[in-house]
KOLTOR-785822 format. One record per residue (C-alpha): residue in one letter; x, y, z; residue number from 1. Coordinates in steps of 0.001 Angstrom, whole numbers. Layout:
! residues N
{bagu "A",{X,Y,Z},NUM}
...
This chain:
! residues 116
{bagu "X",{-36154,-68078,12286},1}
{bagu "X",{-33141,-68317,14509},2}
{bagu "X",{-31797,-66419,17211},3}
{bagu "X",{-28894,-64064,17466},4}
{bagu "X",{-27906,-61362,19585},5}
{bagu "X",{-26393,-57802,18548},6}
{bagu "X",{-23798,-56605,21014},7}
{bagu "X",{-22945,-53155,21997},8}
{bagu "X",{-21479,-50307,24763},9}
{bagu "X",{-21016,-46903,25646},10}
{bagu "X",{-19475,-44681,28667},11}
{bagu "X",{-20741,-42226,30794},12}
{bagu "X",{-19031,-39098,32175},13}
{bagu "X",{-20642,-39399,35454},14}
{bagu "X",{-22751,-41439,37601},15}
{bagu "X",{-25983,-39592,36733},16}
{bagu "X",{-30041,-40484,36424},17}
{bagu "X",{-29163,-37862,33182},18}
{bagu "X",{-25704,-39027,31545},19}
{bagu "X",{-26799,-42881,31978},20}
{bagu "X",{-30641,-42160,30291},21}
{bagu "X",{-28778,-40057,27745},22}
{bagu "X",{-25980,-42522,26475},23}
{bagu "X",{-28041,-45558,27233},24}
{bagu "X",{-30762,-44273,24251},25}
{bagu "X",{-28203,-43120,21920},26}
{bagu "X",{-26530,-46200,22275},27}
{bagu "X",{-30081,-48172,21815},28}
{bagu "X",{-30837,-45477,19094},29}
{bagu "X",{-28121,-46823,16935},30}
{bagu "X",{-28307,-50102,17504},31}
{bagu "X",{-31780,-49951,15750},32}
{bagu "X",{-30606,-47609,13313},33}
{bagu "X",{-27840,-49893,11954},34}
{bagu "X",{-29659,-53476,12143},35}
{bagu "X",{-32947,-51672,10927},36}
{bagu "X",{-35066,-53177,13609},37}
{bagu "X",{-38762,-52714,14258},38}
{bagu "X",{-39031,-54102,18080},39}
{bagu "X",{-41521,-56915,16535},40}
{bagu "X",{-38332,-59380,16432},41}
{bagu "X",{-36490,-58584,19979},42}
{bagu "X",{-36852,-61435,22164},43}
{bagu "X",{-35053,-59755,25397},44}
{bagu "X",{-32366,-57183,26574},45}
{bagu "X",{-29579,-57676,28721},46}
{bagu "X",{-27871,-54824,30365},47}
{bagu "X",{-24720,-54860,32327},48}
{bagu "X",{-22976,-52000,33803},49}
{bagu "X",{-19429,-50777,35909},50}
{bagu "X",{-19798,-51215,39418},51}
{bagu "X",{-19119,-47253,39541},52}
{bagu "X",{-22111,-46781,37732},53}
{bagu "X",{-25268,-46784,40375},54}
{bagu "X",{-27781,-43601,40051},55}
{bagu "X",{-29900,-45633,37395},56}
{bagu "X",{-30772,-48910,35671},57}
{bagu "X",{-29831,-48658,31640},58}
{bagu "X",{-32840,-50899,30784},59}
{bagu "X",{-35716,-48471,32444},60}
{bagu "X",{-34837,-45971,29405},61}
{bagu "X",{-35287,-48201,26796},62}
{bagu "X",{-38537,-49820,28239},63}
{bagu "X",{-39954,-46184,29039},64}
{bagu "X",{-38446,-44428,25843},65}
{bagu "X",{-39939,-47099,23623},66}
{bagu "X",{-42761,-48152,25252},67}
{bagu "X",{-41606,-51910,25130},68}
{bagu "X",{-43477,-53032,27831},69}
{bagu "X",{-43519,-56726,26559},70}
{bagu "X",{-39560,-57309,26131},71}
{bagu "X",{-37836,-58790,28847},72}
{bagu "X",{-35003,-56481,30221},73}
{bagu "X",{-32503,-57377,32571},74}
{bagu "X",{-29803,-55250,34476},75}
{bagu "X",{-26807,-56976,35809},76}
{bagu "X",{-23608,-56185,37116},77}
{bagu "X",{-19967,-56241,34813},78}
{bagu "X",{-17207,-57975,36062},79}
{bagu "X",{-14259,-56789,37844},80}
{bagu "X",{-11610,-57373,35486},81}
{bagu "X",{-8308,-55202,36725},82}
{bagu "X",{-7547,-52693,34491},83}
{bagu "X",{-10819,-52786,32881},84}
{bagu "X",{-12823,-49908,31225},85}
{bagu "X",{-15224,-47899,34155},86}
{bagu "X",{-18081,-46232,33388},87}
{bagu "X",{-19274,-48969,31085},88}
{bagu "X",{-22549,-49712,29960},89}
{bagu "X",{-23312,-52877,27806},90}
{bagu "X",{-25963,-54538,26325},91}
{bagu "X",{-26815,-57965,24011},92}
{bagu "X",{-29871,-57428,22217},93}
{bagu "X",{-31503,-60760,21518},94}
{bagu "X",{-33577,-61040,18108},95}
{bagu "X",{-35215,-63345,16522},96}
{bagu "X",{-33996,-62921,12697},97}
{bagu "X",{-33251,-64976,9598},98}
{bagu "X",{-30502,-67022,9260},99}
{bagu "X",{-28652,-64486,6779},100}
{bagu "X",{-28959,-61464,9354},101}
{bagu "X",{-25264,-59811,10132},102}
{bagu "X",{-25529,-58028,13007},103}
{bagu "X",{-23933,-54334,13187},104}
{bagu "X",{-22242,-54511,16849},105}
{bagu "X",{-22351,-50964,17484},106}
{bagu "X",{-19566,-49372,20313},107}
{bagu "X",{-19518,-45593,21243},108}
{bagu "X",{-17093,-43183,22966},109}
{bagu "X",{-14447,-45173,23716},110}
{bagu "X",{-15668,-48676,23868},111}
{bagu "X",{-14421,-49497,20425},112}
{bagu "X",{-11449,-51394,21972},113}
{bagu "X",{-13721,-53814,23287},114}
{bagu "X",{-14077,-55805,20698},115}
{bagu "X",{-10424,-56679,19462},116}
């Protein structure tokens, strides 16, 4: 077994308890979804938002929604890169895997650009 991480992000409309919850699982949703994961082989979660994004913490959805109570989340703060995207929420979603794992990086409504 090895370690690898699966990267993704999403945006929210507005600094809400309701638009983070709601694009934080869909983003978490297909994460899963696409690298077919179970929970067993996540070894932690790392969250990092916008500094315009403050009503909620990303990671208490997934915990909650999941009922993960033994993965280690973590909320942090983005940088402040000028001209950067706002409204960002990211996450790296550390599993433990086989050496042949790809992982499906999965980016949502208008964080595609982020990876090129």
């Amino acid at each position: 077994m090895i370690t690898k991480g699966i990267r993704g992000a999403t945006t929210v409309d507005a600094n809400t308890e309701k638009e983070i919850k709601q694009a934080t699982l869909e983003l978490f949703f297909e994460i899963i979804r696409k690298n077919k994961l179970t929970g067993k082989e996540i070894a932690y979660v790392i969250f990092t938002v916008t500094d315009d994004i403050t009503a909620a913490y990303p990671a208490k959805y997934v915990r909650e929604g999941f009922k993960w109570n033994d993965v280690a989340f973590m909320c942090l703060p983005e940088l402040e890169i000028d001209n950067s995207l706002r409204m960002c929420i990211r996450v790296m979603v550390v599993i433990n895997c086989l050496e042949n794992f790809i992982p499906k990086f999965v980016y949502l409504k208008g964080t595609e650009n982020l990876r090129k």
